[in-house]
C-alpha positions in Angstrom: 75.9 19.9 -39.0 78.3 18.7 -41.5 77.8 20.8 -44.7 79.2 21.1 -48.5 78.5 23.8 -50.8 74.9 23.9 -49.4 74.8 27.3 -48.3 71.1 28.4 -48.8 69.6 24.9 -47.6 71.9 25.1 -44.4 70.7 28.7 -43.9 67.1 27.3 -43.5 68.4 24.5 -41.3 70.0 26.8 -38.8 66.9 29.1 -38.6 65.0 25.6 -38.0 66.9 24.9 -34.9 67.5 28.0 -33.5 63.9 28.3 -33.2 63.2 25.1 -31.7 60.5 25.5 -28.9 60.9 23.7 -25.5 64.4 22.2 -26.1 66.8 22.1 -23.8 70.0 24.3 -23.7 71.8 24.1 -27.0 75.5 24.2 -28.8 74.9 24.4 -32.6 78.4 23.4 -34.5 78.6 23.9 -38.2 81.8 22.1 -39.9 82.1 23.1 -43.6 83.9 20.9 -45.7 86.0 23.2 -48.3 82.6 24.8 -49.5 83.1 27.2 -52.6 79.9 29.0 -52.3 80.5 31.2 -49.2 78.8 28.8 -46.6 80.9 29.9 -44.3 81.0 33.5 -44.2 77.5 33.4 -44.6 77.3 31.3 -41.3 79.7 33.8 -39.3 77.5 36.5 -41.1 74.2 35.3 -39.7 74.8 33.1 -37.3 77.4 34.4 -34.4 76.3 31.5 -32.2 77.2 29.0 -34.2 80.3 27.3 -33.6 82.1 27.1 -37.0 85.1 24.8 -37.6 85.6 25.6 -41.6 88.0 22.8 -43.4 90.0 23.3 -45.9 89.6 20.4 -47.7 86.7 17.7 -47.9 87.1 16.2 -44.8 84.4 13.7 -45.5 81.6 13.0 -43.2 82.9 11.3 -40.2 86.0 13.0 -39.8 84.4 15.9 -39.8 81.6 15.2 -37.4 83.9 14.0 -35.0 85.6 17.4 -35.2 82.7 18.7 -33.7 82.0 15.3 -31.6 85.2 15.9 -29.5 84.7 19.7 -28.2 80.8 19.2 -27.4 79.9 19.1 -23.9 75.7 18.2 -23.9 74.2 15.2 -23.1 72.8 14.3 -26.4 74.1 14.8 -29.7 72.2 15.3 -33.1 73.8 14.7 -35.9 71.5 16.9 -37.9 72.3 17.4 -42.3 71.8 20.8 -43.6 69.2 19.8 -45.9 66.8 19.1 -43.3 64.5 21.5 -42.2 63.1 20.0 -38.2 59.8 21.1 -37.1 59.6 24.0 -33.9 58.9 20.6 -31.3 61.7 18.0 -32.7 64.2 18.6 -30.5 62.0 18.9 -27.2 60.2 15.9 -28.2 62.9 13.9 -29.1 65.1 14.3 -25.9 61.6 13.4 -24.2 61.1 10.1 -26.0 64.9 8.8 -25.2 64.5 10.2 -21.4 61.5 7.9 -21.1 62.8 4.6 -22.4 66.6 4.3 -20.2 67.9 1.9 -22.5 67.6 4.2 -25.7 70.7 5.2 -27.1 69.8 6.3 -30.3 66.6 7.8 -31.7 65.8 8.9 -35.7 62.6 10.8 -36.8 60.6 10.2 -40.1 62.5 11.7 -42.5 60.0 13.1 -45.4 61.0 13.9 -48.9 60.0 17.1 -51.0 57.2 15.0 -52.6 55.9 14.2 -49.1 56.8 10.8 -49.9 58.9 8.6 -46.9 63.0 8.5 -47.2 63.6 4.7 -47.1 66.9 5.3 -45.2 65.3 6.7 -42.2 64.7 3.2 -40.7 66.8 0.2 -41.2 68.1 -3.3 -40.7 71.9 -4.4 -40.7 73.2 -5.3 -44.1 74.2 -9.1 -43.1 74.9 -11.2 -45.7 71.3 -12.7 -46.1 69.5 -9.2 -46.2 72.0 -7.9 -48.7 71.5 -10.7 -51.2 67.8 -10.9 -51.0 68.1 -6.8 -51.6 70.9 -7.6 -55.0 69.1 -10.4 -56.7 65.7 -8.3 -56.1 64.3 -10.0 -53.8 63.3 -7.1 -51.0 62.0 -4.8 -54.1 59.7 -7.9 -55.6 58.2 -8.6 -52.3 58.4 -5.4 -49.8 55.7 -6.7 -47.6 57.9 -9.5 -46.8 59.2 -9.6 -43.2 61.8 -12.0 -44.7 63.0 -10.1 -48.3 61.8 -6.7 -46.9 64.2 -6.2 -44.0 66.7 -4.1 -45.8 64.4 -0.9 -44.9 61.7 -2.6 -43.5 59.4 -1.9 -45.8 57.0 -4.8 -44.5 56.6 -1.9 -41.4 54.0 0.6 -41.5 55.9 4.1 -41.4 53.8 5.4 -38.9 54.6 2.7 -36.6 57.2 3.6 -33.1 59.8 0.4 -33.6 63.2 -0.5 -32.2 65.4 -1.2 -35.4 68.9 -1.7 -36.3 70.0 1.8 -37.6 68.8 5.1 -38.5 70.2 7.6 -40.6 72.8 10.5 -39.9 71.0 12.8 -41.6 69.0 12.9 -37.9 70.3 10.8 -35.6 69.9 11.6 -31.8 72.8 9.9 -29.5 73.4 10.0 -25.9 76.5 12.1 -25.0 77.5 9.1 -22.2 76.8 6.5 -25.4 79.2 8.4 -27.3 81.7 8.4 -24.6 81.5 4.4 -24.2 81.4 3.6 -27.9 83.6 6.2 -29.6 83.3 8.8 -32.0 82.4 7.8 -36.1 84.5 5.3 -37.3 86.9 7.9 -40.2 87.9 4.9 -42.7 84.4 6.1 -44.0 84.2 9.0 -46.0 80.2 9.0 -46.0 76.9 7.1 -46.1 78.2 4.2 -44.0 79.5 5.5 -40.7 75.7 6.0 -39.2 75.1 2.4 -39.7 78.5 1.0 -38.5 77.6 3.2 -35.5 74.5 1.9 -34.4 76.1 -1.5 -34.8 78.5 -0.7 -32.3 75.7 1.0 -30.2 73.7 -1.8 -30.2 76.2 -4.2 -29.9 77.5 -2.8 -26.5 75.5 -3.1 -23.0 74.1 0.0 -20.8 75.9 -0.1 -17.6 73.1 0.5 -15.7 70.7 -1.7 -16.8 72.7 -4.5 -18.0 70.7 -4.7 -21.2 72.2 -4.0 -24.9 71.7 -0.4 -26.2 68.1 0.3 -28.6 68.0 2.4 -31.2 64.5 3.9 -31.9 62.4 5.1 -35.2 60.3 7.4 -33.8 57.4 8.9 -36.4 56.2 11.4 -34.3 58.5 13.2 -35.3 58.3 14.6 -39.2 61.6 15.4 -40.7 62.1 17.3 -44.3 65.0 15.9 -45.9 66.0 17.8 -49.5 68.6 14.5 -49.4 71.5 14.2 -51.6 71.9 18.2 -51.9 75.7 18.0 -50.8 76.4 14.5 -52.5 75.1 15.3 -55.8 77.8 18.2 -56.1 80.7 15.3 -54.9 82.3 13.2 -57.8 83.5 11.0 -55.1 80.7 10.6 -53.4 78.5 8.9 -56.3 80.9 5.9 -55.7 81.5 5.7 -52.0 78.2 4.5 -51.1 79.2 1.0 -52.5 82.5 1.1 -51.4 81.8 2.2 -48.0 78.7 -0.7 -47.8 82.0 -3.4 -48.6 83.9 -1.8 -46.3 81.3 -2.3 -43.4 80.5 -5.8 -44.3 84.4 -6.6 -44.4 84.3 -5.2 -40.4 81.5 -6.7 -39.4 80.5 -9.6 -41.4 83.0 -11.4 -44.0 85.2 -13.3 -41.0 82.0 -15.5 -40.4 80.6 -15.9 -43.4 80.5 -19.1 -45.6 83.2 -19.0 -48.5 80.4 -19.3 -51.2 78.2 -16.7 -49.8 80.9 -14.2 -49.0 81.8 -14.5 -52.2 78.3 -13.3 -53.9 78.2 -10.7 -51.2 81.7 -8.9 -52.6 81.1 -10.0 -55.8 77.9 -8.6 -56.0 78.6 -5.3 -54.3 82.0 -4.8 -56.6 79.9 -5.3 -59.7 77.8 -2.6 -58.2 80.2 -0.5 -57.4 81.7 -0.8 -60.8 78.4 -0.3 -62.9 78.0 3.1 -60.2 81.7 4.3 -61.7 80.3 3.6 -66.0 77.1 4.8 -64.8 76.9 7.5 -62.2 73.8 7.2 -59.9 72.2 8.1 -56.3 71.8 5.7 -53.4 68.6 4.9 -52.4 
């Protein structure tokens, strides 16, 4: 659990997985990023099993997961935010689901907002250049039901439905230990929101050894997830900005060499516009 001035909210997380029922073993690691508000004294206070690397600066949210990343021994990780509060089953049941289909590699809940309403991020296809401009000129809002313009958080799908996707989101993200081994730890040239989904793309992109087959990544909706969201990023300058950056970023690694001049011009254009108007106009990702 990566965590920033979210003290109270990563209080309730903690007692959420420390009284998970049915899961296996567990090592819990909290990293705090430079909080001001006495996270992590309040962790060491209350929490004594908790494995606490405290920063002294904003690390961001790769580097500082790998922090954790490289000293843990389990066979699954979970990258788990501190504004999420997981049922008494999620664990058990998720390391059940991924056991039971060999060429899982990465499994993500349904992530539910305070409203009870579905976090759109919890499930989602790779930006490529043809989902990202349907999703900037509107397209994937006008028509959601569209399995064409509505692939950008597959919104055509019914949220209740068990589907492989491209990528969930870090906020719970369930990875085996020997998938971190092969691909690597979180790519750091991302300070946040886009080193989940650069992730999975390398996850899925590279083959299980043992069955020949390319690594899945799973939504799984059995599994009900509160998500505060945004209750660290809100309190970050930076991070009001880095979403767009970070999305140019990824489809400079893993896109823009085979793209068509014309159309890779509209994708950076489009995204540099929005990061701009983000910068005049300070706003949340979706």
């Amino acid at each position: 659990m990566v965590n920033y001035n979210t003290r109270d909210l990563l209080r309730e997380g903690l007692r959420a997985v420390f009284d998970s029922q049915g899961a296996p073993a567990t090592e819990v690691w909290v990293v705090d990023n430079a909080s001001s508000d006495g996270s992590a004294d309040m962790v060491r206070a209350e929490f004594p099993k908790v494995r606490l690397i405290a920063s002294t600066t904003n690390l961001g949210y790769a580097v500082a997961n790998n922090l954790a990343l490289r000293e843990s021994q389990g066979s699954y990780v979970l990258l788990l935010n501190p504004d999420t509060v997981i049922p008494p089953d999620a664990l058990a049941c998720a390391v059940e689901f991924i056991e039971s289909h060999p060429d899982a590699g990465v499994l993500g809940p349904k992530l539910v907002r305070l409203d009870g309403s579905l976090d759109m991020a919890c499930r989602r296809s790779f930006p490529t250049p043809e989902i990202s401009f349907y999703r900037m000129v509107g397209l994937s809002r006008l028509f959601p039901r569209s399995r064409r313009f509505g692939r950008y958080n597959l919104t055509y799908l019914d949220p209740d439905q068990t589907a492989q996707v491209d990528a969930v989101v870090g906020a719970f993200m369930l990875v085996r230990g020997e998938v971190v081994r092969q691909i690597g730890l979180l790519d750091e040239q991302f300070f946040m929101y886009a080193e989940d989904l650069d992730w999975c793309k390398r996850i899925k992109d590279a083959v299980n050894p043992r069955t020949q087959k390319h690594w899945e990544v799973w939504y799984y909706p059995a599994i009900h997830v509160l998500h505060v969201k945004r209750a660290s990023s809100s309190r970050s300058g930076r991070a009001q900005t880095a979403f767009n950056d970070t999305m140019l970023q990824f489809y400079r690694k893993h896109y823009a060499a085979g793209t068509p001049f014309w159309l890779n011009w509209l994708v950076v254009g489009g995204i540099t516009l929005r990061g701009w108007l983000a910068r005049l106009y300070p706003w949340q990702p979706a």
